[in-house]
Structures are given as structure tokens and as C-alpha cells.
C-alpha positions in Angstrom: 111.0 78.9 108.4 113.9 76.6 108.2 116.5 75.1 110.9 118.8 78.8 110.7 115.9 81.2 109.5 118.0 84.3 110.4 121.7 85.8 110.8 122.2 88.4 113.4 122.6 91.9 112.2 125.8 93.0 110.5 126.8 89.6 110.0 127.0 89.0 106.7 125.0 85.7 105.6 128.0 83.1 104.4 124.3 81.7 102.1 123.9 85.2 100.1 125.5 84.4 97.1 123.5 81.2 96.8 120.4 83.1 97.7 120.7 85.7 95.0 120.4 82.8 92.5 117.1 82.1 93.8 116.1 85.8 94.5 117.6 86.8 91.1 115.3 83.6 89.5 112.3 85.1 90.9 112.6 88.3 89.5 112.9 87.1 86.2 109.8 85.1 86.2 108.3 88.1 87.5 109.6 90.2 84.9 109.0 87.8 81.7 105.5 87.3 82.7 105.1 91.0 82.0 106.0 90.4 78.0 105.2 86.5 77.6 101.9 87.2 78.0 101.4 89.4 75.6 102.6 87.2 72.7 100.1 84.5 73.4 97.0 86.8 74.2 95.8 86.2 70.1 96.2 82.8 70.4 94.6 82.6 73.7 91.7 85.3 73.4 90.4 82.8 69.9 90.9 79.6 72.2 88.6 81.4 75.1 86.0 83.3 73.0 87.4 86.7 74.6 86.2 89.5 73.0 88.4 92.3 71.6 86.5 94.2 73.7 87.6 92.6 76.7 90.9 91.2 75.7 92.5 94.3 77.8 91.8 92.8 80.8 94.5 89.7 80.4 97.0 92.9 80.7 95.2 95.1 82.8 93.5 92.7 85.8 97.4 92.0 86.4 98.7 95.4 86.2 95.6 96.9 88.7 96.3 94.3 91.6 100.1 94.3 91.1 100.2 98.2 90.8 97.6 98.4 92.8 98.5 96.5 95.9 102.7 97.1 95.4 102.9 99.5 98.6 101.0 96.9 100.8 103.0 93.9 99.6 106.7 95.7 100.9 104.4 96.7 104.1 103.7 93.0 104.3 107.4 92.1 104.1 108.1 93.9 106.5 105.8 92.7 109.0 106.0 89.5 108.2 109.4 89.1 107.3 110.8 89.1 103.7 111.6 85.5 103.2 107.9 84.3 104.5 106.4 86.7 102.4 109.4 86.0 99.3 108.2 82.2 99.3 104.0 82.4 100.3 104.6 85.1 97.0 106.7 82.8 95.3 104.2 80.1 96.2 100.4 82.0 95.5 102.5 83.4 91.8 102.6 79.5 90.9 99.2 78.7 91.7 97.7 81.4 90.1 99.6 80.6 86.9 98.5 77.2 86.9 94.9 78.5 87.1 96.1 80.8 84.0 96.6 78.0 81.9 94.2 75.8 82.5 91.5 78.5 81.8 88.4 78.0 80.4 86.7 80.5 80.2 87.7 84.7 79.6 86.7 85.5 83.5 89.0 82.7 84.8 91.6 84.1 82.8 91.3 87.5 84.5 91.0 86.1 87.8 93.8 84.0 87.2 95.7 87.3 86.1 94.6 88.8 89.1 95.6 86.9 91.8 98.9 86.7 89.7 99.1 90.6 90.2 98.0 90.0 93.9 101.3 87.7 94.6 103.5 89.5 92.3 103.2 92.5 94.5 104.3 90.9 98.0 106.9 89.1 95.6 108.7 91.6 94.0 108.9 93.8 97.4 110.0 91.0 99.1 112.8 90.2 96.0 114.5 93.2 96.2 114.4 94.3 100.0 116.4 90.5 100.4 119.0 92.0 98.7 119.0 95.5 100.5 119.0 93.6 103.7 121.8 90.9 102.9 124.1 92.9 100.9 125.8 95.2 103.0 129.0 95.5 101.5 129.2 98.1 99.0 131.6 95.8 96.7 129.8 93.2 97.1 126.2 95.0 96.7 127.1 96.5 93.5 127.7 93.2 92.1 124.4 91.8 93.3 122.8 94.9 92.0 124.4 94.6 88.7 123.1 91.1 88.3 119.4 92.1 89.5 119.8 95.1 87.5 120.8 93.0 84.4 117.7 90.6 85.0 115.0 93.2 85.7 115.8 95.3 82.9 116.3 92.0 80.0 114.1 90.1 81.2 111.0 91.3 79.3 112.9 91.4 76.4 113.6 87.3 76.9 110.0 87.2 77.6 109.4 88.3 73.9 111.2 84.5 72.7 110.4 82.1 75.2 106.8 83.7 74.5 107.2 83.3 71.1 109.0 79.8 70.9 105.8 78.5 73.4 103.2 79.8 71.4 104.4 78.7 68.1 105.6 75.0 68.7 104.2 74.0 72.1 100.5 75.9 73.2 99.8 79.4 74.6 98.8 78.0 78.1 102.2 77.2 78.2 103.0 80.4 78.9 101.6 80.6 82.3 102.8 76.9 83.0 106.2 77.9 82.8 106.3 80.2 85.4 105.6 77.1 87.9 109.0 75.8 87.6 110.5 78.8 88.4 108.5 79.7 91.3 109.2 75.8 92.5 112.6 76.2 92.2 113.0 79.5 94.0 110.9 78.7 97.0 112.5 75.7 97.6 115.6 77.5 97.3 114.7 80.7 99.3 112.9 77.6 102.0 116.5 76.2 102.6 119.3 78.9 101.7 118.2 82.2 102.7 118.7 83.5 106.3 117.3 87.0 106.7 119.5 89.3 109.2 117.7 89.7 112.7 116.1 92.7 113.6 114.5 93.9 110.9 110.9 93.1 110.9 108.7 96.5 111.5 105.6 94.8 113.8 103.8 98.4 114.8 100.2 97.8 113.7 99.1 98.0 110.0 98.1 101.2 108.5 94.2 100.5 106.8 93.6 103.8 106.2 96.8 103.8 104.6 96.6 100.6 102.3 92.7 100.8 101.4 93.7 105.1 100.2 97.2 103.6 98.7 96.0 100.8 96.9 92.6 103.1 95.8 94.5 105.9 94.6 97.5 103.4 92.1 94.1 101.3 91.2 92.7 104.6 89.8 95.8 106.0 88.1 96.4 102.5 86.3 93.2 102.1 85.1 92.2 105.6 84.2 95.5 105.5 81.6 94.3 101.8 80.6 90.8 103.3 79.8 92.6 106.4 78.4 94.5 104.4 75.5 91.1 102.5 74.8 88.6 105.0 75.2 90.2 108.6 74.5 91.4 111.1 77.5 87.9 112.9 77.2 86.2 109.5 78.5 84.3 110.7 80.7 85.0 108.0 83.1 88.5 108.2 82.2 88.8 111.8 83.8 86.6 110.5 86.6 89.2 108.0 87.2 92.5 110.7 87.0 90.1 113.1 89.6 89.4 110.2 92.0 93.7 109.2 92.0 94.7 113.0 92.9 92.1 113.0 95.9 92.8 109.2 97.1 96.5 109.7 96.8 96.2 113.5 98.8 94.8 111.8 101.1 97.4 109.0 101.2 99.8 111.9 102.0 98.0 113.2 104.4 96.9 110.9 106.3 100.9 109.0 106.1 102.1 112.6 107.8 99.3 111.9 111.0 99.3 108.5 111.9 101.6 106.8 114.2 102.8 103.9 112.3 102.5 104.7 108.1 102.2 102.1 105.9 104.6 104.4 104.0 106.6 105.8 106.1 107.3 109.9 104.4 111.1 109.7 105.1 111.3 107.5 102.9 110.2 109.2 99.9 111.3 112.8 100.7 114.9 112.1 101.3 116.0 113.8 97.7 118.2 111.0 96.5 115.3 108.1 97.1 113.1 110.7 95.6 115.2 111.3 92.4 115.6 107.7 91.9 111.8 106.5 92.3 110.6 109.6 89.9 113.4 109.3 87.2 113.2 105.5 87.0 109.5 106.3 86.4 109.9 108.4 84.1 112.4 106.8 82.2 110.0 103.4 82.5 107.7 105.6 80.4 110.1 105.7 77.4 111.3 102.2 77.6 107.4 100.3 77.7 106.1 102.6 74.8 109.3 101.9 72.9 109.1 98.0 73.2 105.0 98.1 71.9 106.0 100.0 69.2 109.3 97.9 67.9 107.3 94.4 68.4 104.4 96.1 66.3 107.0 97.5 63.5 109.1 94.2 63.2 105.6 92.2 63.3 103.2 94.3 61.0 106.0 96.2 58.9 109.0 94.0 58.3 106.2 90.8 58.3 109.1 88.9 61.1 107.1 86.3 63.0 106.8 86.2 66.7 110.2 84.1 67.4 112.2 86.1 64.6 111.1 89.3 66.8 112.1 88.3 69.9 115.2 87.4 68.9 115.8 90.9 67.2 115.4 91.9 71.1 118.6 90.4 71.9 120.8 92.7 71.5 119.3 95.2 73.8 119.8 92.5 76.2 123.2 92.2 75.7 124.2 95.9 76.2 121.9 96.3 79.4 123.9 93.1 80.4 127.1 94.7 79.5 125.7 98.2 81.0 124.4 96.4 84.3 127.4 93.7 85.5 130.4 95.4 83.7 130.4 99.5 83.3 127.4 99.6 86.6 129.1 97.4 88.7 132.6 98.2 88.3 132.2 102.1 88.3 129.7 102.3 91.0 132.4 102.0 93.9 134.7 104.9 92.4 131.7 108.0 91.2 128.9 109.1 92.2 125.5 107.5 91.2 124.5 110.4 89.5 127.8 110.0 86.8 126.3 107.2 86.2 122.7 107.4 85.8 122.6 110.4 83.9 125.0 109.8 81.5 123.1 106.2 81.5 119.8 107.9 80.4 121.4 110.3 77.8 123.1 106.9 76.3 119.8 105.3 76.2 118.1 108.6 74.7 120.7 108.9 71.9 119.6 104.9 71.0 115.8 106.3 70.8 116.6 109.1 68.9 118.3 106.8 66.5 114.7 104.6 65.9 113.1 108.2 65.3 114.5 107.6 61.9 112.4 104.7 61.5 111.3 104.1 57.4 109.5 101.3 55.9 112.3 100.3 54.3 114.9 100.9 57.4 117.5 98.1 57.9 117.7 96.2 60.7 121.3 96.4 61.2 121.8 99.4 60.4 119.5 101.6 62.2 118.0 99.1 64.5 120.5 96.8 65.7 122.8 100.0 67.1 119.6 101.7 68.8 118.6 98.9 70.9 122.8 98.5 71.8 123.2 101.7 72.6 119.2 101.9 74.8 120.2 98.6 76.4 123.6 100.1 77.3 122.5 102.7 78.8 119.3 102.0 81.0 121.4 98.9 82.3 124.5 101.6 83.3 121.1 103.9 85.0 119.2 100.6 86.2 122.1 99.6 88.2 123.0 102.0 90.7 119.2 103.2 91.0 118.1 99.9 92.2 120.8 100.2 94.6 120.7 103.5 96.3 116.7 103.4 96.1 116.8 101.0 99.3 120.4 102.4 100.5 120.3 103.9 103.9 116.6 102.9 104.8 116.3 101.1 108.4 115.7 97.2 107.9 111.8 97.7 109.2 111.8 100.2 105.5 113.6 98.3 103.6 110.1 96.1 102.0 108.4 99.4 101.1 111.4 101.1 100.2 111.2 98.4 97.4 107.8 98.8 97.0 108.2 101.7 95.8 110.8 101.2 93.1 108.7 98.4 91.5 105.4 100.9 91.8 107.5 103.4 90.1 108.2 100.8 87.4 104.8 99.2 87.2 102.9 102.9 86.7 105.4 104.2 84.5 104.8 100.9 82.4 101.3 101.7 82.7 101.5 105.5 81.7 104.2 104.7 79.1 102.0 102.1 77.2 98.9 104.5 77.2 100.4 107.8 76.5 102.4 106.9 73.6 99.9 104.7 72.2 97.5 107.7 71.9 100.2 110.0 70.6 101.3 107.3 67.8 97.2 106.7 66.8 96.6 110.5 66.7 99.8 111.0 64.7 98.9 107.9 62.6 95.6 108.9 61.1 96.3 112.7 60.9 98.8 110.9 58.6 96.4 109.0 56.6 94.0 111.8 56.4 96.3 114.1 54.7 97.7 111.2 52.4 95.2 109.0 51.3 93.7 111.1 48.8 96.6 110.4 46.5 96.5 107.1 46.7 94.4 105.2 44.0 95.1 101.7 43.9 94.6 99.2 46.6 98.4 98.6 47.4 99.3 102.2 47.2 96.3 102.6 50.2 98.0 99.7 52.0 101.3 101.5 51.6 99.8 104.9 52.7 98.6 102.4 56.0 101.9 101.4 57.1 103.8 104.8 56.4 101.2 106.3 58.7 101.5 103.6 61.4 105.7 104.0 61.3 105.0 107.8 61.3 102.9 107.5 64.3 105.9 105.2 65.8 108.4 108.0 65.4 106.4 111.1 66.7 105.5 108.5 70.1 109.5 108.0 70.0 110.4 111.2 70.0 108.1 112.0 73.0 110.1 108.9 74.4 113.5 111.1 73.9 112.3 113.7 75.6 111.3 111.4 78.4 114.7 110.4 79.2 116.5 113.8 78.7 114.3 114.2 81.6 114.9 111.5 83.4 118.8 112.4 83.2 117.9 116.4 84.4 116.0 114.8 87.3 119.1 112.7 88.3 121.4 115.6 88.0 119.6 117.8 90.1 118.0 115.9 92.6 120.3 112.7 93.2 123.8 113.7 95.4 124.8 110.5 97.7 127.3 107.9 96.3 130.5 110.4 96.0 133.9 108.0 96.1 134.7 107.5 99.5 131.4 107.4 101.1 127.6 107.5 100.5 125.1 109.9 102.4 122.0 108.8 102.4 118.9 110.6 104.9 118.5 107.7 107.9 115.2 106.4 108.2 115.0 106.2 111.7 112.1 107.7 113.4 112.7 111.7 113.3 116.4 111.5 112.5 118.0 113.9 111.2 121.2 112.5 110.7 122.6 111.2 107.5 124.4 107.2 107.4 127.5 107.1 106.1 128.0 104.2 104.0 131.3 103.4 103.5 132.4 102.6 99.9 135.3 100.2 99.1 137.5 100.5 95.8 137.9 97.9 93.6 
């Protein structure tokens, strides 16, 4: 793709710094498109005549096709190689946004938001398996990973003020142009600088059975919790949906195990430590999307702070995933195990939740606030790191695109559960709160009162589920992660039927 497309393996590229600027750019444009949106959806559902009905589908047309088609997209990478598939991604994410903004009409939105999802998921793949590939080095890889880490974690959180600052003083379609300078940037950047090492591409034939099953069975478990949080569990289509996911993803599994050439190969998933990782970042995903909804609503509808004011009461949660990511991550991730690490990273992060399960009408934002989202950003940045980097440790080059694949699908359906789950457990706790309260209030402000202490008491019961979420997260790390002890890292090979572990050597600072 350019004059010195690739470097020959186990030489490490004298470009990768440079290229995990443009990589690293990438993701974040991926990532602040997640919460960017969401700010301008009011402004652009009244511009667009979009229904409240059918204003779900600016959020959920992107999260089916990226979700959706995640596992396909690292396949693609694979076969294709990641840096053609990094800047056609790169590319197709730019033209789709373009089409977001200039919208007309609600179903050009949704296709717009679609395709968006479409090229998000060969992007993403593509993102992180670049980095697998090119950073060998496991000094140099952690600090890569730190500053990946840091991005894909505070990135939606910067999504929340840029979104803000462009829908209050410029337009909301602005918030779809934007992302066209980033994607410019990178692909030209990715075009010129980045040489991906030789050997690597996996060309055995693609798996349909596999990506039509796959992509079936995520489609089905992203929508059915989107139509869960708007039409209740007991939906009939809703359970419909659930039933359909178990029997396409079954069959995914089956069907993976038989045929010669898997578009998700199952060594990659059942080796314990890439297992513990993909299911605990899940998992603790689920904690952190709920969580944001519910802090953006309180700030918003609450404490009455306007859209830029609440994005920059994010910041500090930036900061200490920051600080948790490139400082604690980074420079501890050479000398203990991943799993002292990312546990203790989790149980950090829960005792920041359990601090907002304190949540009043009346709380202060420094005082209970401001040190809950330090000490959450802290510690999913200290987890985030070193997950992102043993999740694709280990795996033979031809993996290393659904390897990656899998830690954004992991993300992008825990985001998906997290966001209907403990929405219905905050409305359920919300008006059996009302119900028992409203009697006693007479006046029309006491009723409005009675209103919001239901809504922050629904906040707080979702929030506490949240806790519990990353407790979890932390037992699953614990118990199911063992590679990265100080000296070297053991991580199951990929290679076809091996048995043998690689040893990855591990440098000390």
C-alpha cells in the first residue's frame, strides 16, 4: 500500500512510535463517537422530525452493525491485512459520518449510523491487532498499551464536551463532521507510516457459515437488550430475540469446532487467561456504561448543569484512568502479574461506585462525586491496561485481528447489556419509589420533589448492581487469569493444535 508496506518478522518497525499516533487517533474517534452522539440526539431528533419512538435507532443501528459484524471485521484484517483494512475502515467511518451530518431525513440518519457501525467494526479490529503485531517488546508494549488503554477508556468521557461544546455553539451535525478530520488524518498517516510485519496475513478461505451464525447470534443479543430497556423483558419479541442468540451462537460454537478454517478460531477463546480477560472486561463494561447514563442524567435533570458543565464534571475520571493507564499500568506491568493488577484495578473502581451509591439530591459535587469518578477512573485504567494487552498476547499473527475482535465485542455487548439492564433496574426502583411516596405529597413542588428522589433512588439501586458487577469482574480475574508473572509470560500458542505455551520474555524497567 505504500513504497515499504511491511517489515519482516521480529524486526521491530523503526515507524511504530509514529504509527501509534495515528492508530491511537483512530481509536479515539472511534470511541467519542460512542458518547458525542448522544448529546446531540435532542437537538437532532427535533431538526429531523424523529420520533421518540424511533429515536433509539441513532444509538442502536450503530451498535447492531458494529456489535454485530465485530468478529468478521478482525477476520477481515486478517485476510486482508490490518493496515488495508485500518485505512478502507478509517476511510468508509469518514464517509459515513459525512452522510450523518448532512441528513435529512430520520432513515438517512440510521443508515448513516449504520454503515458507521459497519466500518467501525473492521476499524477497531484492525486498531488494536497493529499494535499486537508491532509491539513486541514487552517494555515497549506496555507503554503503547498504556496509551491505548488511556484513550479507549477517556475517550467517551471527552466525547461528553466536545459533544456538548458542538451542540451548544456550533450545530449538532457537527458532531458527525468532526469525525472526518480525524479519520483524514489517520489514514493518511497509517497510508505513509505504518509497515505491518510480514507473515501474518491468515488467507485460508472465509468461514460463511461462521460470519452469517456470528454476526446473527451478537445482532440478536444487542437488540433483544435494546428492545428489553424499551419494551420490558416479557416483550414477547424481546425473549424471541434472547432464544434466537443462544441457538445462533450454539451453533457458532459448533460449527467453529468442525470446520477447517474458523472464522474464530476456539484456541483463541479457551486459553483461560484470553478467556478471563474478554469475560471480565465484559463484565466490568456493564458497570462502567450504566454508570455514565445515570451520572449525565443526575448532573443534567438533578443538579440542572447544562450539557458542557457536565462534560466537564467527566474530567476527572479522565484524569485518573490517565494516571491508572500510562503511570501505575505501564510501569507495574513489567514487574507482577496481570492479575495484581487488574483485580486490584476493579476493586479500586468498585470502591469509586460504591461511593456514588450515596447519591442525594442535595450531594456535593466535590465531595462525593468528584472522588468516585477519581478513584473509578483509577482503577479501570490500572485493569484496562494490561487486559488490552494480554487479550492479543501470545496469539499467532494470522489471530491477532479476531483476537481483537473479540476484546472490542466484549466491550460493545457489555455496553449494550450494561445500558439495558441497569436502566430497567433504576425505572423499576424509580416508580416503586413514587408509588409508595407520592401519597404524602400535596403540593405541586413537593410532587416534583417526590420525582427526582425517586429517579436518584432508582440511580443508586442500578449502582449498586454496578458494584457487584465489578467485585465480579475482579473474582473472575483472580481465578481465571495466571500468565504475566515477573520474568516471563505464558500465554496458550495459537498455532494449529499446539499444545505448547510461548514464553514471552518480560524486561524490567
Amino acid at each position: 500500500m505504500s513504497q515499504a508496506a511491511s517489515t519482516a518478522p521480529g524486526v521491530p518497525d523503526a515507524n511504530r512510535w509514529r504509527a501509534l499516533v495515528f492508530i491511537a487517533l483512530a481509536q479515539l474517534m472511534v470511541v467519542l463517537d460512542a458518547t458525542i452522539v448522544n448529546i446531540a440526539l435532542p437537538s437532532a431528533q427535533q431538526d429531523l422530525g424523529i420520533s421518540d419512538g424511533n429515536r433509539q435507532w441513532v444509538v442502536t443501528a450503530y451498535a447492531l452493525a458494529f456489535g454485530g459484524l465485530l468478529l468478521f471485521g478482525g477476520r477481515i484484517a486478517d485476510l486482508w491485512g490490518r493496515k488495508r483494512a485500518f485505512v478502507i475502515g478509517l476511510t468508509g467511518f469518514a464517509a459515513a459520518s459525512a452522510l450523518g451530518g448532512a441528513a435529512t431525513t430520520g432513515a438517512m440518519m440510521f443508515g448513516a449510523r449504520a454503515l458507521q457501525g459497519v466500518f467501525g467494526a473492521m476499524l477497531a479490529p484492525a486498531a488494536l491487532s497493529l499494535l499486537a503485531v508491532m509491539f513486541t517488546d514487552a517494555k515497549e508494549r506496555a507503554k503503547a498499551f498504556g496509551i491505548y488503554g488511556a484513550i479507549a477508556g477517556g475517550g467517551g468521557a471527552v466525547g461528553f464536551i466536545l459533544g456538548g461544546v458542538l451542540t451548544e455553539y456550533l450545530d449538532w451535525r457537527w458532531t458527525f463532521f468532526v469525525n472526518i478530520p480525524f479519520a483524514v488524518v489517520a489514514a493518511l498517516g497509517a497510508y505513509f507510516v505504518i509497515r505491518e510485519p510480514e507473515g501474518g496475513r491468515n488467507r485460508n478461505p472465509l468461514d460463511i457459515p461462521g460470519v452469517l451464525l456470528s454476526t446473527l447470534g451478537l445482532v440478536s443479543l444487542v437488540y433483544g437488550f435494546t428492545r428489553a430497556e424499551s419494551d420490558g423483558w416479557g416483550d414477547s419479541l424481546t425473549v424471541g430475540l434472547f432464544v434466537a442468540s443462544v441457538v445462533f451462537l450454539l451453533a457458532f460454537v459448533v460449527t467453529e469446532a468442525r470446520v477447517k478454517a474458523p472464522l474464530l478460531p476456539l484456541r483463541v477463546v479457551t486459553d483461560r487467561n484470553r478467556g478471563g480477560i474478554y469475560l471480565s472486561l465484559g463484565i466490568a463494561i456493564i458497570a462502567m456504561f450504566g454508570t455514565f447514563l445515570f451520572l449525565t442524567y443526575y448532573l443534567q435533570v438533578v443538579k440542572g448543569f447544562s450539557p458542557i458543565k457536565t462534560g466537564f464534571a467527566f474530567l476527572p475520571m479522565i484524569a485518573g484512568m490517565m494516571v491508572g493507564s500510562t503511570q501505575i499500568g505501564t510501569r507495574l506491568m513489567t514487574r507482577v502479574p496481570a492479575r495484581a493488577l487488574m483485580g486490584p484495578g476493579f476493586l479500586v473502581a468498585s470502591v469509586g461506585m460504591l461511593l456514588m451509591t450515596q447519591l442525594e439530591i442535595g450531594s456535593s459535587y466535590a465531595s462525593t462525586i468528584l472522588p468516585a469518578m477519581l478513584l473509578l477512573g483509577l482503577g479501570m485504567g490500572t485493569a484496562f491496561m494490561p487486559a488490552m494487552s494480554l487479550a492479543t498476547l501470545g496469539v499467532e499473527p494470522r489471530d491477532a485481528g479476531v483476537a481483537s475482535a473479540m476484546v472490542n465485542t466484549s466491550q460493545q455487548v457489555g455496553g449494550a447489556i450494561g445500558t439495558a439492564l441497569l436502566n430497567t433496574i433504576a425505572a423499576s426502583a424509580t416508580t416503586s419509589y413514587i408509588k409508595d411516596h407520592i401519597a404524602g405529597a400535596t403540593s405541586k413542588s413537593q410532587q416534583q420533589l417526590v420525582a427526582l428522589q425517586g429517579q436518584v433512588h432508582g440511580y443508586t439501586n442500578a449502582i449498586w448492581f454496578a458494584v457487584g458487577m465489578l467485585v465480579l469482574a475482579a473474582v473472575i480475574v483472580v481465578t481465571l487469569v495466571n500468565a504475566g508473572t515477573p520474568g516471563s509470560t505464558a500465554v496458550s500458542g495459537s498455532e494449529e493444535g499446539a499444545e505448547d505455551e510461548v514464553q514471552v520474555p518480560v524486561v524490567a524497567h
